[in-house]
C-alpha positions in Angstrom: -38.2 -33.2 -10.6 -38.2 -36.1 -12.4 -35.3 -38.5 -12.8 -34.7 -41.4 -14.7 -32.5 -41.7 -17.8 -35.4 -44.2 -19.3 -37.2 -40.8 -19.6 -34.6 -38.8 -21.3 -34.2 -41.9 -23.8 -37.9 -41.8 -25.2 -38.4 -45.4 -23.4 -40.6 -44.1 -20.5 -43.4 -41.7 -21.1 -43.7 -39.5 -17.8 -47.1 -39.5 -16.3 -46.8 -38.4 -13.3 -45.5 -34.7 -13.5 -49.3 -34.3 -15.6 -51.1 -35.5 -12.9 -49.6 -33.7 -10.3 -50.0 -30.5 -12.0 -54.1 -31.2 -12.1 -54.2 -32.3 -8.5 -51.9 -29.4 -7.0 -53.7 -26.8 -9.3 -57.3 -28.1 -8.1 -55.9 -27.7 -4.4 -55.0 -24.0 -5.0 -51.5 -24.6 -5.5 -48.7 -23.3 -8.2 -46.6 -25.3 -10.0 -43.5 -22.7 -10.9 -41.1 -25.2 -12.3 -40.5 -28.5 -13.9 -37.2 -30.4 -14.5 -35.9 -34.0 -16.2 -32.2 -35.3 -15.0 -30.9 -38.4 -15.7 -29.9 -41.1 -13.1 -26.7 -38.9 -11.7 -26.3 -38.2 -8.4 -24.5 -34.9 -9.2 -27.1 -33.7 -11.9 -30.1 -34.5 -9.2 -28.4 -32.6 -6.5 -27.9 -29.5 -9.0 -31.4 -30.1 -9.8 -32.9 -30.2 -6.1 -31.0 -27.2 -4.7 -32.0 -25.1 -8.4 -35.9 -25.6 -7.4 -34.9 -25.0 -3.8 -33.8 -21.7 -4.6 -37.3 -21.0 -6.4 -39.8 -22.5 -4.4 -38.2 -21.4 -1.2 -38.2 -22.8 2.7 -42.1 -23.0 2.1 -42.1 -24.2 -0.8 -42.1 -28.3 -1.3 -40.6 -30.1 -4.5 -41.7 -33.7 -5.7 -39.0 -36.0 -7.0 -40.0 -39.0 -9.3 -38.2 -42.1 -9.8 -34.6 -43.7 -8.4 -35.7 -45.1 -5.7 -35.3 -49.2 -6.1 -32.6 -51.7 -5.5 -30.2 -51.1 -8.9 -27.0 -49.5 -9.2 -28.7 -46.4 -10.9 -31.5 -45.5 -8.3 -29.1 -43.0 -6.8 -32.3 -40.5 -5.8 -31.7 -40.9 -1.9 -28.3 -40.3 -2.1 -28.6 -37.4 -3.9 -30.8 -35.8 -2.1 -29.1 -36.3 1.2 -26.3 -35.1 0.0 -28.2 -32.1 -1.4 -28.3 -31.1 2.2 -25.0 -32.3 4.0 -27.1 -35.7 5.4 -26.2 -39.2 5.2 -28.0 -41.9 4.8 -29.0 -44.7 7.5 -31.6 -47.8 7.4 -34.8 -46.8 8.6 -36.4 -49.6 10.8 -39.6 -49.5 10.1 -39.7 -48.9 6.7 -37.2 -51.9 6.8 -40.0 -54.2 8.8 -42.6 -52.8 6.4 -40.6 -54.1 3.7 -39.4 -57.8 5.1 -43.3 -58.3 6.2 -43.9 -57.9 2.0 -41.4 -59.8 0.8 -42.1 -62.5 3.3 -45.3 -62.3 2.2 -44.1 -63.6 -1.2 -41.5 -66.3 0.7 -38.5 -63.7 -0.2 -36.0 -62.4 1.8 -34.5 -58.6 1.8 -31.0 -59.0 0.4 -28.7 -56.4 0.0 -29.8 -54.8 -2.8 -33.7 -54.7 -1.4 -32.2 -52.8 1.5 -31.3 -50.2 -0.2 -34.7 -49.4 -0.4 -34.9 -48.9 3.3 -31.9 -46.8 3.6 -33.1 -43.1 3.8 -31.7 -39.8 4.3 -30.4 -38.8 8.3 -33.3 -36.8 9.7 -35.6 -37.5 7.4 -39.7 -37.4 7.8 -41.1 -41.0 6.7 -45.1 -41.5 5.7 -46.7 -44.5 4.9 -49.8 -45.6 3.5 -51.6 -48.7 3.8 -51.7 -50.2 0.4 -47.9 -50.3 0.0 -44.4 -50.6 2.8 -42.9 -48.0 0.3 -42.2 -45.0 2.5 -43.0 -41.1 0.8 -39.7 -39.4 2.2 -39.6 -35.9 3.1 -36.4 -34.1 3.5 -35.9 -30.1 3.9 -39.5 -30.3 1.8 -38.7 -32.7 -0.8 -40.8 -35.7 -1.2 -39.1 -38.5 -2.7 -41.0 -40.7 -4.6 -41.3 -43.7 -6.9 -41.9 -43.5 -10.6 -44.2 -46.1 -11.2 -47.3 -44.2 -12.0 -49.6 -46.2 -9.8 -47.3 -45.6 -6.7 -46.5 -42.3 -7.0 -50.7 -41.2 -7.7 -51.2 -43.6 -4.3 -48.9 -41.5 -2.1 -49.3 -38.6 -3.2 -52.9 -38.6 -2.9 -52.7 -40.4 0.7 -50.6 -37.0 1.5 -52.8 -34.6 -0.2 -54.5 -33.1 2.9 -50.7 -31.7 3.1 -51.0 -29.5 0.3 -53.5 -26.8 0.0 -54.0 -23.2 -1.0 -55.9 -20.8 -1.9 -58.7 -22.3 -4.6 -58.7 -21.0 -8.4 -61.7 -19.2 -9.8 -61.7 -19.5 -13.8 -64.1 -18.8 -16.8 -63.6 -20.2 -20.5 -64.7 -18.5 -23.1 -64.9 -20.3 -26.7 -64.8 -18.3 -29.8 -64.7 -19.1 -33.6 -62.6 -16.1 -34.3 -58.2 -17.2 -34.6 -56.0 -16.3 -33.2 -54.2 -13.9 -35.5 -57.0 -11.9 -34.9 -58.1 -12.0 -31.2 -54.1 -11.6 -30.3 -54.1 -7.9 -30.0 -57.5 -7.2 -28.0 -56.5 -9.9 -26.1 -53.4 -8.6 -24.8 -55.0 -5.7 -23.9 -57.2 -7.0 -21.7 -54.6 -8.8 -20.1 -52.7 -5.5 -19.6 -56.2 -4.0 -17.9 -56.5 -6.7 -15.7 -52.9 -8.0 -14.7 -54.3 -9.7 -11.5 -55.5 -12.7 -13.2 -53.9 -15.1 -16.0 -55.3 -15.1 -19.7 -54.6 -17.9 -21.9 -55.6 -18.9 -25.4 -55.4 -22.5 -26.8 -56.1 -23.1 -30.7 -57.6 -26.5 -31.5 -55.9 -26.5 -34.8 -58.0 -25.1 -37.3 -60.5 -21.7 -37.2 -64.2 -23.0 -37.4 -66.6 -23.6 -34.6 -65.2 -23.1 -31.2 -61.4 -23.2 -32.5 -60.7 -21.1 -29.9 -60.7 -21.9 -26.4 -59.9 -18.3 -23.9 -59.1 -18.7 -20.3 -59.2 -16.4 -17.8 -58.0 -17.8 -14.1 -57.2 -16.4 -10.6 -57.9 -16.5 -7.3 -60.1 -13.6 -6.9 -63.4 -14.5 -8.0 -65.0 -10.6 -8.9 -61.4 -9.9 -10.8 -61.8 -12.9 -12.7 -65.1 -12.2 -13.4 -64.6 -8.7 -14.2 -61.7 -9.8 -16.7 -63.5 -12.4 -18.4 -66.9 -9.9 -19.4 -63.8 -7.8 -20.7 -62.9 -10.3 -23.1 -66.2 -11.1 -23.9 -66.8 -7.4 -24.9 -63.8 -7.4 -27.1 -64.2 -10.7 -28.6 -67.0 -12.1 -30.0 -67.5 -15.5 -27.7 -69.8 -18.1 -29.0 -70.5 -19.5 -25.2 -68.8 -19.5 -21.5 -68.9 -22.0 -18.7 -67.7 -20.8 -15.4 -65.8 -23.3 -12.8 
């Protein structure tokens, strides 16, 4: 989920929803669904019980951005509301935070402790290289939107999240994709255990085609792939 009405403006390119698809994927996990809100409490809760409903109680959903000390970082209170909580200071994110700041000779005002004043209940992480706390409530993690904070956490957590790996095979043609459309869905309908995809590079020449074939089943992916290959003329593979 990520929030932020910068991001709905055009003013803030989102980063982070890109990269967490990679690493989740290369830990064996899906990513089902993706959604932008603005900075409204109402519109983020909508939002976090929406995903809850798809991912399930196993399931966990990310939140970017509205966390800091303005008016419109309403993500905490949003969520906890999401979920009948309130919201209380946490002590040691707040001593994790004064140590910064003192650090820089500032003090936490009232505005910086808003930063510190998480959901009732909720499950705090830290990591060393910053006092900002990855909150977990009812399996969301709330995080920050700056790009090099939220990669930090998340990969300091990332032992938490892993499935069962992917197996996948591309296959690049020079044949379009007008073409290979129809024996291509047919494969896919012979082999509905693994996910087929094509991707175009824009114009039909050498390797304007790229075919991949993905699952978690190694032989099936295997077996789905030499199906495409007998049905399309491929140029070359690589398997990974």
């Amino acid at each position: 989920l990520i929030i932020g009405d910068e991001v709905l403006a055009g003013a803030v390119v989102d980063t982070n929803s890109p990269w967490l698809c990679k690493l989740l994927h290369n830990r064996g996990i899906d990513m089902v669904k993706m959604e932008f809100v603005g900075d409204n409490a109402e519109t983020i809760q909508e939002s976090v019980l929406r995903l809850k409903s798809v991912v399930g109680t196993d399931g966990v959903i990310f939140t970017s951005g509205g966390i800091g000390p303005t008016h419109d970082d309403v993500t905490y209170d949003a969520v906890a509301g999401a979920f009948g909580r309130g919201l209380a200071v946490h002590q040691a994110t707040l001593e994790r935070m004064a140590a910064h700041y003192a650090s820089k000779k500032q003090e936490v005002n009232d505005s910086r402790l808003r930063m510190a004043t998480l959901p009732e209940g909720c499950e705090v992480l830290f990591c060393e290289e910053t006092w900002v706390p990855l909150v977990v409530l009812e399996g969301v993690h709330i995080l920050p939107g700056i790009p090099r904070l939220f990669q930090m956490m998340v990969s300091a957590q990332a032992h938490r999240f892993q499935g069962r790996r992917f197996h996948a095979v591309s296959l690049f043609t020079r044949v379009g994709e007008g073409v290979l459309a129809t024996p291509l869905a047919q494969v896919a309908l012979e082999h509905p255990e693994v996910r087929i995809g094509s991707y175009p590079k824009g114009q039909e020449g050498e390797d304007s085609v790229k075919i991949v074939v993905e699952g978690r089943e190694a032989e099936l992916v295997a077996a789905a792939a030499a199906a495409v290959e007998a049905a399309v003329a491929v140029d070359r593979a690589e398997r990974h």
